[in-house]
Structure formats: structure tokens, C-alpha cells
Backbone as XML, in Angstrom:
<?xml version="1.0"?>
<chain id="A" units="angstrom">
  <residue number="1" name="UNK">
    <atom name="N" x="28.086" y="-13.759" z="4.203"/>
    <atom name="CA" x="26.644" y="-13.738" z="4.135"/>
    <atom name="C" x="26.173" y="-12.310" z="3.865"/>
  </residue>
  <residue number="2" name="UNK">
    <atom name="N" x="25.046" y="-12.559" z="3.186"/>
    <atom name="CA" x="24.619" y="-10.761" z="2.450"/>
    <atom name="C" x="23.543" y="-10.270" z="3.343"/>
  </residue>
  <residue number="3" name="UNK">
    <atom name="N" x="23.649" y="-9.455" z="3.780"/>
    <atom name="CA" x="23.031" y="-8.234" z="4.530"/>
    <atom name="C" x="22.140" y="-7.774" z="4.212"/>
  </residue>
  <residue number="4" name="UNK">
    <atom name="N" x="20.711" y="-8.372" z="4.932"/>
    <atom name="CA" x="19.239" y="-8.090" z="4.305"/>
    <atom name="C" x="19.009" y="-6.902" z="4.183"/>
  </residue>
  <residue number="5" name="UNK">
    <atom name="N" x="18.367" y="-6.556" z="2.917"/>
    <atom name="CA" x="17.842" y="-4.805" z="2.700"/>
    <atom name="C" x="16.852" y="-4.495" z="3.789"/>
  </residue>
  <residue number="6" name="UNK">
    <atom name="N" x="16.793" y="-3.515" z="4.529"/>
    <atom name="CA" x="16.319" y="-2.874" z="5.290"/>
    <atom name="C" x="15.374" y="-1.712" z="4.878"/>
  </residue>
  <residue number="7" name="UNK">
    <atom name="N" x="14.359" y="-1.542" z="4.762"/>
    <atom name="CA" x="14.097" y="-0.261" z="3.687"/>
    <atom name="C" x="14.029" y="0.827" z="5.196"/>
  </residue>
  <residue number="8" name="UNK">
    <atom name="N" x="13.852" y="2.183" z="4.596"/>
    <atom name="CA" x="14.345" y="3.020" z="5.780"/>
    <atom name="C" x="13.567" y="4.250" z="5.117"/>
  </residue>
  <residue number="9" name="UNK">
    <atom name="N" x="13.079" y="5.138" z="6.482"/>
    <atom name="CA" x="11.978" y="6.490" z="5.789"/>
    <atom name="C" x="12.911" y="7.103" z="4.759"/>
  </residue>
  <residue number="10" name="UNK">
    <atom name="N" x="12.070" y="7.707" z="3.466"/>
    <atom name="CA" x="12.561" y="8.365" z="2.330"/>
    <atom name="C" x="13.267" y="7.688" z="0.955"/>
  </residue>
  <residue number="11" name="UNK">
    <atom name="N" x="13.518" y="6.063" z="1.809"/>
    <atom name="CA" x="13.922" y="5.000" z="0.514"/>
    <atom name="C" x="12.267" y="5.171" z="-0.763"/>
  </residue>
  <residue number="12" name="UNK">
    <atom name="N" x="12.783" y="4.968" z="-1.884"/>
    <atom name="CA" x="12.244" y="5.022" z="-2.835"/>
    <atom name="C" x="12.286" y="3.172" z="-3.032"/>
  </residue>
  <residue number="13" name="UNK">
    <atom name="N" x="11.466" y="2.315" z="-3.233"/>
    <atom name="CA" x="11.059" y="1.078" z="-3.723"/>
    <atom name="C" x="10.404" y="0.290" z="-4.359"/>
  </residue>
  <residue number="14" name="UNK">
    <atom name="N" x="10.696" y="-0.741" z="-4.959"/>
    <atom name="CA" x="9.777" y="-1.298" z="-5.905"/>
    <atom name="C" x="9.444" y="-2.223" z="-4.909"/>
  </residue>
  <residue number="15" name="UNK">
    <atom name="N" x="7.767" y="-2.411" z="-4.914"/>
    <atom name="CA" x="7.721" y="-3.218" z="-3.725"/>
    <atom name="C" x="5.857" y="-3.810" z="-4.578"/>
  </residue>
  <residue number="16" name="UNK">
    <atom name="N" x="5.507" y="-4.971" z="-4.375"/>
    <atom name="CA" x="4.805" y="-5.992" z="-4.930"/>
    <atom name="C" x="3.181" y="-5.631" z="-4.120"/>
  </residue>
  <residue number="17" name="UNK">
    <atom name="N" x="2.269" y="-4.780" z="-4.467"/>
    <atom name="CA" x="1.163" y="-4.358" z="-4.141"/>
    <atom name="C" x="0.068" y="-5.206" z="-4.377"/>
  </residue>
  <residue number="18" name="UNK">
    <atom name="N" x="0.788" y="-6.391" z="-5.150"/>
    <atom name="CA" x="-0.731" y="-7.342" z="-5.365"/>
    <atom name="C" x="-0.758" y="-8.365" z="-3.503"/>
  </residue>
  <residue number="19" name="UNK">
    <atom name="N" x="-1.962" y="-8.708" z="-3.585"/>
    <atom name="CA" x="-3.529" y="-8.818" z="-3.987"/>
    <atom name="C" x="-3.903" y="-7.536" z="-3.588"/>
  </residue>
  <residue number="20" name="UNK">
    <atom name="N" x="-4.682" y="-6.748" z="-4.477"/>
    <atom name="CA" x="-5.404" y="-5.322" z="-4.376"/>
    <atom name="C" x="-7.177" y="-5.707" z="-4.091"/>
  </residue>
  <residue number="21" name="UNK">
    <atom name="N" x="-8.099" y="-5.030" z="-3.975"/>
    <atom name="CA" x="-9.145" y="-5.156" z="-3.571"/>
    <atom name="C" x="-9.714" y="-3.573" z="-4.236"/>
  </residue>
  <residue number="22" name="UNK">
    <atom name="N" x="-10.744" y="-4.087" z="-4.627"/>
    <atom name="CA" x="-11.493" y="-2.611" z="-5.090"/>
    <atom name="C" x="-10.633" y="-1.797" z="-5.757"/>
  </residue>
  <residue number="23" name="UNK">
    <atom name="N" x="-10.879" y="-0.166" z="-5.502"/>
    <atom name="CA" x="-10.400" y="0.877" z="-6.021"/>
    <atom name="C" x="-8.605" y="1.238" z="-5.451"/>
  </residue>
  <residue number="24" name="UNK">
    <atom name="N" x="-8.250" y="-0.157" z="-4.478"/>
    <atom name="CA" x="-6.851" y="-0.175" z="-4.378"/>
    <atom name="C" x="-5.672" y="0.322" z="-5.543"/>
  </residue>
  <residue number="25" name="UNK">
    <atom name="N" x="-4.599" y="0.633" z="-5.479"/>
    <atom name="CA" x="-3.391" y="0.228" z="-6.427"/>
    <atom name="C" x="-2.539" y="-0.720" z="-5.893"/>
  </residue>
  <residue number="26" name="UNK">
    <atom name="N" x="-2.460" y="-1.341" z="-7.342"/>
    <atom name="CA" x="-2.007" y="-2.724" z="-7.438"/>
    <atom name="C" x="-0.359" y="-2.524" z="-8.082"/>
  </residue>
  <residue number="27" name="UNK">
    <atom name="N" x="-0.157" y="-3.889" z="-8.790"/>
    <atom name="CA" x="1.243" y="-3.999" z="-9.195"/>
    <atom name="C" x="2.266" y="-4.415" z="-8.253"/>
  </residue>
  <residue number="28" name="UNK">
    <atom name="N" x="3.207" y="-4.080" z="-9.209"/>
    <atom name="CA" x="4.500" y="-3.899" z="-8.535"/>
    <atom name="C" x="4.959" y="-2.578" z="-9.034"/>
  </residue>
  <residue number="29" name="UNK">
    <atom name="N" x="5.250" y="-1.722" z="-8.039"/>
    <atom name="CA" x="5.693" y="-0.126" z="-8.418"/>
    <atom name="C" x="5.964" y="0.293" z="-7.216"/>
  </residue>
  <residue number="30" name="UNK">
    <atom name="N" x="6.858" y="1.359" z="-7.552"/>
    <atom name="CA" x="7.367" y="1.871" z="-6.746"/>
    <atom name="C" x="6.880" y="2.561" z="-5.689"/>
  </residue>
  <residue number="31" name="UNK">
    <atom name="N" x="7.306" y="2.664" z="-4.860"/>
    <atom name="CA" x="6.475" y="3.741" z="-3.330"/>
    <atom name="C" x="7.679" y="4.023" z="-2.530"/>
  </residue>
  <residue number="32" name="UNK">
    <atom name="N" x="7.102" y="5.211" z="-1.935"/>
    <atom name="CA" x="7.931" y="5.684" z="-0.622"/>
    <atom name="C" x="7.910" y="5.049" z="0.589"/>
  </residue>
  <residue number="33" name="UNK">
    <atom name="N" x="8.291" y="5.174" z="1.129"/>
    <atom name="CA" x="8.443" y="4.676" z="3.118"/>
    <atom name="C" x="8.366" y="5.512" z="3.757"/>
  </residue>
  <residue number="34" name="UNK">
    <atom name="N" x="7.216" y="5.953" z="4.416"/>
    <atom name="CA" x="7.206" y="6.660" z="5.126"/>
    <atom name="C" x="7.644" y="6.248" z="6.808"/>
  </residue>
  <residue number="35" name="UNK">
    <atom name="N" x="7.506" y="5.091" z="6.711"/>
    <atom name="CA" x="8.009" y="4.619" z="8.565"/>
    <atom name="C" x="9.044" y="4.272" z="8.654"/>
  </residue>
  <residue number="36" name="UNK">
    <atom name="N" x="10.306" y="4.659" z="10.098"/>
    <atom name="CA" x="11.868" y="4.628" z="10.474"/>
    <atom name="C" x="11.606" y="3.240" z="10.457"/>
  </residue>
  <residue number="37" name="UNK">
    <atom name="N" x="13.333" y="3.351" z="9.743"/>
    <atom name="CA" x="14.281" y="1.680" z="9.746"/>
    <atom name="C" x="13.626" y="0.668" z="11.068"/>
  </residue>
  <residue number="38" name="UNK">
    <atom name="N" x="13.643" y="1.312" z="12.249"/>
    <atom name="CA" x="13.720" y="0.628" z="13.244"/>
    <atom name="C" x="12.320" y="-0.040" z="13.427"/>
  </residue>
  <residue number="39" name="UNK">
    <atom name="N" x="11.221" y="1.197" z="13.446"/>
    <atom name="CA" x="10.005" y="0.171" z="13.085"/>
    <atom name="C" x="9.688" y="-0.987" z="12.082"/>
  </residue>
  <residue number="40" name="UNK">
    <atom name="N" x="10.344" y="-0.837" z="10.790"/>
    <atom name="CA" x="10.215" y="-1.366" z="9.805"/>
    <atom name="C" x="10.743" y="-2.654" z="10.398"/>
  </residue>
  <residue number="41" name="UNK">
    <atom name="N" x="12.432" y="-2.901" z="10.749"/>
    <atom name="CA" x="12.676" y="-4.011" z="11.543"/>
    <atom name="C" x="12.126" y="-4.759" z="12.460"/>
  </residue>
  <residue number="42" name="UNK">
    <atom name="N" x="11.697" y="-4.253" z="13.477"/>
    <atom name="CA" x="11.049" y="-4.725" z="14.499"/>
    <atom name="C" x="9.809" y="-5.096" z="13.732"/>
  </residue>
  <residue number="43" name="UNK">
    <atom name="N" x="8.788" y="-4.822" z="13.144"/>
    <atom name="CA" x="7.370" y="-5.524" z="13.002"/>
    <atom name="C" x="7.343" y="-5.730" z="11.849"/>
  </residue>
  <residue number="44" name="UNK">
    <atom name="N" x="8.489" y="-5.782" z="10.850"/>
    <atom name="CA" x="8.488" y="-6.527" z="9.322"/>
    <atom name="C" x="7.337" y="-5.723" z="8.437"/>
  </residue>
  <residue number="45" name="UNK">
    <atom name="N" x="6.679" y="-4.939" z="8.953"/>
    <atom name="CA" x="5.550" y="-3.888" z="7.995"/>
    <atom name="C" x="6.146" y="-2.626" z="7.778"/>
  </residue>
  <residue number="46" name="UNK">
    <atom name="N" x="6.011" y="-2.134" z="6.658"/>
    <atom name="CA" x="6.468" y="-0.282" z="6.267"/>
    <atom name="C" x="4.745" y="0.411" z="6.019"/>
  </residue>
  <residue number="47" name="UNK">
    <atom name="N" x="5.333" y="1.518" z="6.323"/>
    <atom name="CA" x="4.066" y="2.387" z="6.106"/>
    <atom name="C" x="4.238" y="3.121" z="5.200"/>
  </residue>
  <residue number="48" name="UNK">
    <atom name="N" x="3.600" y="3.132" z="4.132"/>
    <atom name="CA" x="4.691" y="3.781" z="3.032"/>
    <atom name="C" x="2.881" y="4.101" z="1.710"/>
  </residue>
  <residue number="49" name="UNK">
    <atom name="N" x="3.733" y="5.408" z="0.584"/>
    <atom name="CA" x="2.533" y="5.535" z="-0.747"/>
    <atom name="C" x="3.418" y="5.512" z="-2.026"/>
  </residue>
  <residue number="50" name="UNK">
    <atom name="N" x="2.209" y="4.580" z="-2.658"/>
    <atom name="CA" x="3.043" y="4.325" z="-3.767"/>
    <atom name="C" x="3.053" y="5.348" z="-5.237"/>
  </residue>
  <residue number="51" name="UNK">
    <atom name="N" x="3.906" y="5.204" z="-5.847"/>
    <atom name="CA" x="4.004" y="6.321" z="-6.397"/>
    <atom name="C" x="3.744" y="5.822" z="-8.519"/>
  </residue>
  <residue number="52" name="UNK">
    <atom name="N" x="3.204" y="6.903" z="-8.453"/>
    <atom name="CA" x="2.196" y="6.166" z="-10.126"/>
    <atom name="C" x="2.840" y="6.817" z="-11.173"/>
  </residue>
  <residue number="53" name="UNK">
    <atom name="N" x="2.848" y="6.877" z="-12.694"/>
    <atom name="CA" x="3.366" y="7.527" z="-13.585"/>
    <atom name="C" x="2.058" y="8.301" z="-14.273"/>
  </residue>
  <residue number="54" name="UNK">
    <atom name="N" x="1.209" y="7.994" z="-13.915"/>
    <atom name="CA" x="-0.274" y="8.588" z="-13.904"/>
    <atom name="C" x="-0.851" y="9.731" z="-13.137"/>
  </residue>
  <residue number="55" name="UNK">
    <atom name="N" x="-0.172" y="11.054" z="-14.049"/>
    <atom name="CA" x="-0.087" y="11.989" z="-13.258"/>
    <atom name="C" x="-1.543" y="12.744" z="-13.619"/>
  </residue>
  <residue number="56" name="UNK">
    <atom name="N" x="-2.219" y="13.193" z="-12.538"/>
    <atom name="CA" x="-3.700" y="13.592" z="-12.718"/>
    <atom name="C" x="-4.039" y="14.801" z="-12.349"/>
  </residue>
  <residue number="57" name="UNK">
    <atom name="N" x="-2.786" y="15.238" z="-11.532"/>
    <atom name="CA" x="-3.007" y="17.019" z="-11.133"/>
    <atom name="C" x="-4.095" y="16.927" z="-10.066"/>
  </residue>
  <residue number="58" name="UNK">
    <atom name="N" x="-4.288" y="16.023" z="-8.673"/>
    <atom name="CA" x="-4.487" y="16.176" z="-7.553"/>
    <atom name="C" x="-3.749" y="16.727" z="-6.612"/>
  </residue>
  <residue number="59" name="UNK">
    <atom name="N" x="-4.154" y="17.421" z="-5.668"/>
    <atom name="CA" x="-3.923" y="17.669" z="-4.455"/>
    <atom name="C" x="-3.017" y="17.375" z="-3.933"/>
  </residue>
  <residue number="60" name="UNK">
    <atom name="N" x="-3.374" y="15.706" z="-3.683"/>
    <atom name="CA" x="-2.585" y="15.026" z="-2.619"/>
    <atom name="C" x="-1.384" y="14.454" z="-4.118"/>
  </residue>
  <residue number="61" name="UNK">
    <atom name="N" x="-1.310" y="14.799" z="-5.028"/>
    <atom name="CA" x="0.083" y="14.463" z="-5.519"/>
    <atom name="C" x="1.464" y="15.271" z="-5.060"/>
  </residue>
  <residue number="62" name="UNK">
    <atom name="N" x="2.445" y="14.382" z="-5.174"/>
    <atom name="CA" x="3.847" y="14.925" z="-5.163"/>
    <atom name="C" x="4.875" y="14.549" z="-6.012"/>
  </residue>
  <residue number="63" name="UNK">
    <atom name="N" x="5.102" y="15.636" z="-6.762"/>
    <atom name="CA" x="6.432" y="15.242" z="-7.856"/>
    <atom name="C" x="7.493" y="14.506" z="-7.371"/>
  </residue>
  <residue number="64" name="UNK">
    <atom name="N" x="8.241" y="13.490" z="-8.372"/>
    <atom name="CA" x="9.515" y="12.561" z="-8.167"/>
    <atom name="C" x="9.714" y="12.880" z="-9.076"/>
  </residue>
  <residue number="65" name="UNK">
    <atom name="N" x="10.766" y="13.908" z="-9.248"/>
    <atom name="CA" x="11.434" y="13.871" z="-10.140"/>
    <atom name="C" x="13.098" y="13.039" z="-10.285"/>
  </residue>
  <residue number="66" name="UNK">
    <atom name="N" x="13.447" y="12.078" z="-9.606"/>
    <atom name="CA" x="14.711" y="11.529" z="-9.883"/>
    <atom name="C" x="14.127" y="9.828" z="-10.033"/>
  </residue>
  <residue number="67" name="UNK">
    <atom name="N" x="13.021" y="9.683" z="-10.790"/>
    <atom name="CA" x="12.908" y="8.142" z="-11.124"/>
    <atom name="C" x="13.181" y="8.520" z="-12.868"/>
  </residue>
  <residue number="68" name="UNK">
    <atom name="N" x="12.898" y="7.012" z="-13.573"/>
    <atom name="CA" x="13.249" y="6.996" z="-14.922"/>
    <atom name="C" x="12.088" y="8.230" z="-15.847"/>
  </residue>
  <residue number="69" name="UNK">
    <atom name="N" x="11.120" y="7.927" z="-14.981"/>
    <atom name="CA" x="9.709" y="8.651" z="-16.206"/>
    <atom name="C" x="9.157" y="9.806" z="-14.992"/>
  </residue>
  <residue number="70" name="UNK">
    <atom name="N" x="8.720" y="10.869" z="-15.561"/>
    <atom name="CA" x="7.739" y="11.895" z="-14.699"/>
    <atom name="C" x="6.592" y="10.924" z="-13.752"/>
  </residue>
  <residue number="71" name="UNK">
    <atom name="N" x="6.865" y="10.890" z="-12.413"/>
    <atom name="CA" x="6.118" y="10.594" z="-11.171"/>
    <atom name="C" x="5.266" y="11.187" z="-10.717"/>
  </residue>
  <residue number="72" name="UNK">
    <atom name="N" x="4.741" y="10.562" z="-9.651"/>
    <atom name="CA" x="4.012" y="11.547" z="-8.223"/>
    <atom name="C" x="3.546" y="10.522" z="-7.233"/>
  </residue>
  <residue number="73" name="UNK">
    <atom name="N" x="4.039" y="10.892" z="-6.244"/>
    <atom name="CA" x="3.354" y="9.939" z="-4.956"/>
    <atom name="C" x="2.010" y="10.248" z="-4.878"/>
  </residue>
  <residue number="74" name="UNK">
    <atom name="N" x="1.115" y="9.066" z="-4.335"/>
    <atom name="CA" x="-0.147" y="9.166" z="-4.630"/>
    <atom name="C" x="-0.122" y="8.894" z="-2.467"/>
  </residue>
  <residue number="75" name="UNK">
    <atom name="N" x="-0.448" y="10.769" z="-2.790"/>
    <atom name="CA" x="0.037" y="10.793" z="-0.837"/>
    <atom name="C" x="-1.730" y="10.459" z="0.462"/>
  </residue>
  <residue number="76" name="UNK">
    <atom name="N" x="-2.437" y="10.660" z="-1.333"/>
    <atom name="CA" x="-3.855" y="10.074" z="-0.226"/>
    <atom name="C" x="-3.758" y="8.568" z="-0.351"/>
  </residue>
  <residue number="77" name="UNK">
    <atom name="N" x="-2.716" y="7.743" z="-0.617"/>
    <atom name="CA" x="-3.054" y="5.943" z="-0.831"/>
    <atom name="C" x="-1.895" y="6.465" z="0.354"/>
  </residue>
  <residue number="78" name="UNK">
    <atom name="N" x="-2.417" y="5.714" z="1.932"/>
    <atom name="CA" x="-1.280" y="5.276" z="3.011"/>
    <atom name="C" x="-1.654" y="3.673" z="3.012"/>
  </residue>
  <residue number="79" name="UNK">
    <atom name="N" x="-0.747" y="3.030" z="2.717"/>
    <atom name="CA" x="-0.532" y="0.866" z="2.680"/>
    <atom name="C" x="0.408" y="0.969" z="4.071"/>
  </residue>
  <residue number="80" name="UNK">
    <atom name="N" x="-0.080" y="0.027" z="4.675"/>
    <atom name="CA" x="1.008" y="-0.601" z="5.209"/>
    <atom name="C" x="0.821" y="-2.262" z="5.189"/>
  </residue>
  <residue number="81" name="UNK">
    <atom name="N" x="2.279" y="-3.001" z="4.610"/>
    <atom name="CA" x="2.981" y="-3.484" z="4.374"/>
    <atom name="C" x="3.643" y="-4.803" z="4.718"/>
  </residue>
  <residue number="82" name="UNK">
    <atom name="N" x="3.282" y="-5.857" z="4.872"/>
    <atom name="CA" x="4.293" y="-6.687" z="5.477"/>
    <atom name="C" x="5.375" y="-6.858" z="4.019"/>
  </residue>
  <residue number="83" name="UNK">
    <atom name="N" x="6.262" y="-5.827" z="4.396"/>
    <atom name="CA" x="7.570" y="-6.410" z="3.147"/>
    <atom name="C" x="8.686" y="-7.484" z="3.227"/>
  </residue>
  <residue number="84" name="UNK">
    <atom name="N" x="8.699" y="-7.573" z="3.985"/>
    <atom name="CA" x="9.727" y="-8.911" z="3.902"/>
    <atom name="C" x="8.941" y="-10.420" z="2.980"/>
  </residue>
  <residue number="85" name="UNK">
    <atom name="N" x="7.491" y="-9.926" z="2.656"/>
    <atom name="CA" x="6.504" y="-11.062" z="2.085"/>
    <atom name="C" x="6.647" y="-10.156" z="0.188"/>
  </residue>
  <residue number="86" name="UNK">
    <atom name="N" x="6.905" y="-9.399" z="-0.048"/>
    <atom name="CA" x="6.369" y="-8.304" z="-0.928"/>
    <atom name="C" x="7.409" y="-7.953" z="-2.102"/>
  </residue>
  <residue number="87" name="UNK">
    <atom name="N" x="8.807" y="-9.030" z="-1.887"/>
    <atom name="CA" x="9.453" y="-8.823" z="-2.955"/>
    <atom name="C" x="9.768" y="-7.193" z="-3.591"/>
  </residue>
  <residue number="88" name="UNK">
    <atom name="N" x="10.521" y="-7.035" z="-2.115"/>
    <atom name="CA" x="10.933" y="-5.362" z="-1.766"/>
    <atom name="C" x="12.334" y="-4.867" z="-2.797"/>
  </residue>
  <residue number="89" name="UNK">
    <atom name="N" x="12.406" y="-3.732" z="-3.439"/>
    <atom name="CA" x="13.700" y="-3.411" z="-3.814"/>
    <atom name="C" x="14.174" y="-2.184" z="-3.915"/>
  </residue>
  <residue number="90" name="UNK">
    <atom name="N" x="15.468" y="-1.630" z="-3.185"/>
    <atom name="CA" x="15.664" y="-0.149" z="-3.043"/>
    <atom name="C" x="15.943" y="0.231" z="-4.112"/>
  </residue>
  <residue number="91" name="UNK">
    <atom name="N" x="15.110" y="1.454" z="-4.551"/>
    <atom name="CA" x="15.531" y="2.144" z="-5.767"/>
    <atom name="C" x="16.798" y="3.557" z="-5.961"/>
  </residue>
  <residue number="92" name="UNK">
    <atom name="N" x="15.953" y="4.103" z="-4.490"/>
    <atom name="CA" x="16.833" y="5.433" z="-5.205"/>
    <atom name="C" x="16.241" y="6.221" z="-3.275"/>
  </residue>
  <residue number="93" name="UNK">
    <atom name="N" x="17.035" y="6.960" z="-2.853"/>
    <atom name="CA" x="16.943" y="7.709" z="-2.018"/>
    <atom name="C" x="16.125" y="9.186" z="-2.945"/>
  </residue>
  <residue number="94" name="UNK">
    <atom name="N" x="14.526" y="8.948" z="-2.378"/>
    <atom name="CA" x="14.072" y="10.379" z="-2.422"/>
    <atom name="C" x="14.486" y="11.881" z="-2.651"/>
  </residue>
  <residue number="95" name="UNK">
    <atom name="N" x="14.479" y="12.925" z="-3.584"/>
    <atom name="CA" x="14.728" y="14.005" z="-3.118"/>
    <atom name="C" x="13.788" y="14.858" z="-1.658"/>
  </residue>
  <residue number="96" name="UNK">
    <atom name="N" x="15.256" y="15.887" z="-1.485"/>
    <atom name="CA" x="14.964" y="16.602" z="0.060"/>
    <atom name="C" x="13.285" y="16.999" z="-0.036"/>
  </residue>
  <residue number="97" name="UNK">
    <atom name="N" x="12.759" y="16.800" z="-0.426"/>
    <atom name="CA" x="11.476" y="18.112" z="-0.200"/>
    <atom name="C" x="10.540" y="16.745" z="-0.399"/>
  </residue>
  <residue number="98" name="UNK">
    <atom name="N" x="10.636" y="15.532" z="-0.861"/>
    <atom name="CA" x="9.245" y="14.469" z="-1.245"/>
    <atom name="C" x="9.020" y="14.284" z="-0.476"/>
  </residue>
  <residue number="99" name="UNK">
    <atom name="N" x="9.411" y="13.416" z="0.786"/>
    <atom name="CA" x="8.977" y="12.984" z="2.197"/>
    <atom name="C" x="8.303" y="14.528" z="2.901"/>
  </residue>
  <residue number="100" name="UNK">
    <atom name="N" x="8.760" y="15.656" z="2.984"/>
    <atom name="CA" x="7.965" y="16.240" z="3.716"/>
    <atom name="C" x="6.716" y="16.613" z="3.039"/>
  </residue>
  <residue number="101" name="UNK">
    <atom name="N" x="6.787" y="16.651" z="1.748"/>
    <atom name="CA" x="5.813" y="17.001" z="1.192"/>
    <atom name="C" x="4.537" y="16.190" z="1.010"/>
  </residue>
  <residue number="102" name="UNK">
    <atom name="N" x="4.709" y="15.138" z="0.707"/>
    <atom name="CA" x="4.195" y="14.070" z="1.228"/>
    <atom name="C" x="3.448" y="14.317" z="2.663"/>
  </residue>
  <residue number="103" name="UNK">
    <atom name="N" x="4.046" y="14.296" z="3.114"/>
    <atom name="CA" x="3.387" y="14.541" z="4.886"/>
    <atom name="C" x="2.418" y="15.696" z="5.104"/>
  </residue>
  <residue number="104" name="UNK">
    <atom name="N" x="2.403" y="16.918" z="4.220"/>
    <atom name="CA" x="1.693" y="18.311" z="4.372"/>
    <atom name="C" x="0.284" y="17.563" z="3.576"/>
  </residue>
  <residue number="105" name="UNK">
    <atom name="N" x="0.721" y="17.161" z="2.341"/>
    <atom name="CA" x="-0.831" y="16.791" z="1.724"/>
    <atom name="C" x="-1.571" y="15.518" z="2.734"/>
  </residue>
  <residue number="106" name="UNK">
    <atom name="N" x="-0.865" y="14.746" z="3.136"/>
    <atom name="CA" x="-1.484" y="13.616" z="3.890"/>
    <atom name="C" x="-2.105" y="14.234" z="5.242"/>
  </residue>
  <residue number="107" name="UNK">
    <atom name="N" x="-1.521" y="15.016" z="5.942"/>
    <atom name="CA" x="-2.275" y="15.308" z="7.132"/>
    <atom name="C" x="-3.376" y="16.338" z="7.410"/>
  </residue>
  <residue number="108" name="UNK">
    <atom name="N" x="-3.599" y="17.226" z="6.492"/>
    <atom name="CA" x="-4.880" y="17.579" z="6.072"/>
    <atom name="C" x="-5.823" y="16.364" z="6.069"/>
  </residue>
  <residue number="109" name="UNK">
    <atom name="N" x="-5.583" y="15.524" z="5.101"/>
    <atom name="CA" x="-7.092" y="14.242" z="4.541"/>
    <atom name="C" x="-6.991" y="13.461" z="6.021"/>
  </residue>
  <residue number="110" name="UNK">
    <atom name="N" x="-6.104" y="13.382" z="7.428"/>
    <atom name="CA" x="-6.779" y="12.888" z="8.488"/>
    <atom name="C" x="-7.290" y="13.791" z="9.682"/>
  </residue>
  <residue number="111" name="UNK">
    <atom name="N" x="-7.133" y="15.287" z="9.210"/>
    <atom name="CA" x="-7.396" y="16.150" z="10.115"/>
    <atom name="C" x="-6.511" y="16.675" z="11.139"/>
  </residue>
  <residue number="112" name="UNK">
    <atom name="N" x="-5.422" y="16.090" z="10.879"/>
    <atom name="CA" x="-4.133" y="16.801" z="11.756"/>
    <atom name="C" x="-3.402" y="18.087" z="11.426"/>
  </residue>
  <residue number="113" name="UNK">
    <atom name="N" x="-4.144" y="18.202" z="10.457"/>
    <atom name="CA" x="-3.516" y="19.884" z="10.328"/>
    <atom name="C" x="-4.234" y="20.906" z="11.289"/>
  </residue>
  <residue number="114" name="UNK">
    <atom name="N" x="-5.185" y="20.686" z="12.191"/>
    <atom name="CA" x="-6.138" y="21.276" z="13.192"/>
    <atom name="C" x="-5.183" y="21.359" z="14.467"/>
  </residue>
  <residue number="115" name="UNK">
    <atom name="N" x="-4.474" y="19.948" z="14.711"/>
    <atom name="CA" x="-3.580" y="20.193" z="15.667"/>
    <atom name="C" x="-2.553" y="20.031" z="15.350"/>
  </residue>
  <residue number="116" name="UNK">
    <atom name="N" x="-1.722" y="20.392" z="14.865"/>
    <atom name="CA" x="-0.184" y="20.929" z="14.564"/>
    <atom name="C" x="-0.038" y="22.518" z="14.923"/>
  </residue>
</chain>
């Protein structure tokens, strides 16, 4: 028997963003995970931003450079997820510097850079 994918912080995934609403992003495209394996298991949701080929020279972007085409996580969109519904698929383990980087632009836009 085959061994359900687990997605895990820093997995890179193609993961199914429809039904969108408003100024949402939609599709199916890829995104990061930002929340541990273990949460992800336990409550079947990831917390994770998805990442666009629509690069616009914001702020809150972050280069991927190890997918097929020039990226950027879109680190002001935070989704969370029920993936086990979402037709999830691991792509590629992140380079070292996306996940944190990711995290520096995101916690400014909720005000946690005040207390860190």
C-alpha cells in the first residue's frame, strides 16, 4: 500500500486554489507550505502562499528560482488549506533562503516585526 504524501514546511506544490472569490488567486499552481508536517497531519489544512510566474516587483515578493519558469511567492496571499480535498502534489523542496524569506516580508504586513 502507497504512502500518502504528506506535504511538510518548505515543500514546493501544485495544489488546486479553485473556488477563488474576488481579488483571490485561483488555479492550480504552485505554493509553498509554510505550516510543520505534523500540523498539516493532524488538521488536514496547510498554511501555505502561492507562488505566480507574474512577476511585478513587489515587496512582499520572493524569488524561486529552482521551478521550470522565473517565480515569486506572492508572500502577502497567506491560504490556508484543507489539502487532502485540493488535489495536492510535491514539486520540489524550496531553496535555503525562500521559506525564511518569505517569513521577513509576511510579518511586517501583520505587525510582528514590532515584537520580534
Amino acid at each position: 500500500m502507497a504512502r500518502r504524501y504528506i506535504p511538510e514546511r518548505n515543500h514546493i506544490v501544485w495544489i488546486d486554489l479553485e473556488p477563488k472569490k474576488g481579488r483571490e488567486v485561483g488555479k492550480y499552481r504552485p505554493s509553498i507550505i509554510l505550516s510543520s508536517k505534523e500540523y498539516n497531519k493532524k488538521t488536514g489544512i496547510i498554511i501555505c502562499c502561492p507562488i505566480s510566474t507574474s512577476i511585478r516587483g513587489h515587496m512582499t515578493e520572493v524569488p524561486v528560482n529552482n521551478l521550470d519558469k522565473p517565480s515569486v511567492v506572492a508572500a502577502s496571499i497567506v491560504q490556508t488549506l484543507s489539502w487532502r480535498d485540493r488535489k495536492i502534489k510535491y514539486i520540489v523542496d524550496a531553496e535555503s533562503n525562500v521559506f525564511e524569506d518569505t517569513l521577513m516580508r509576511l510579518l511586517p504586513l501583520m505587525g510582528a516585526d514590532r515584537i520580534l
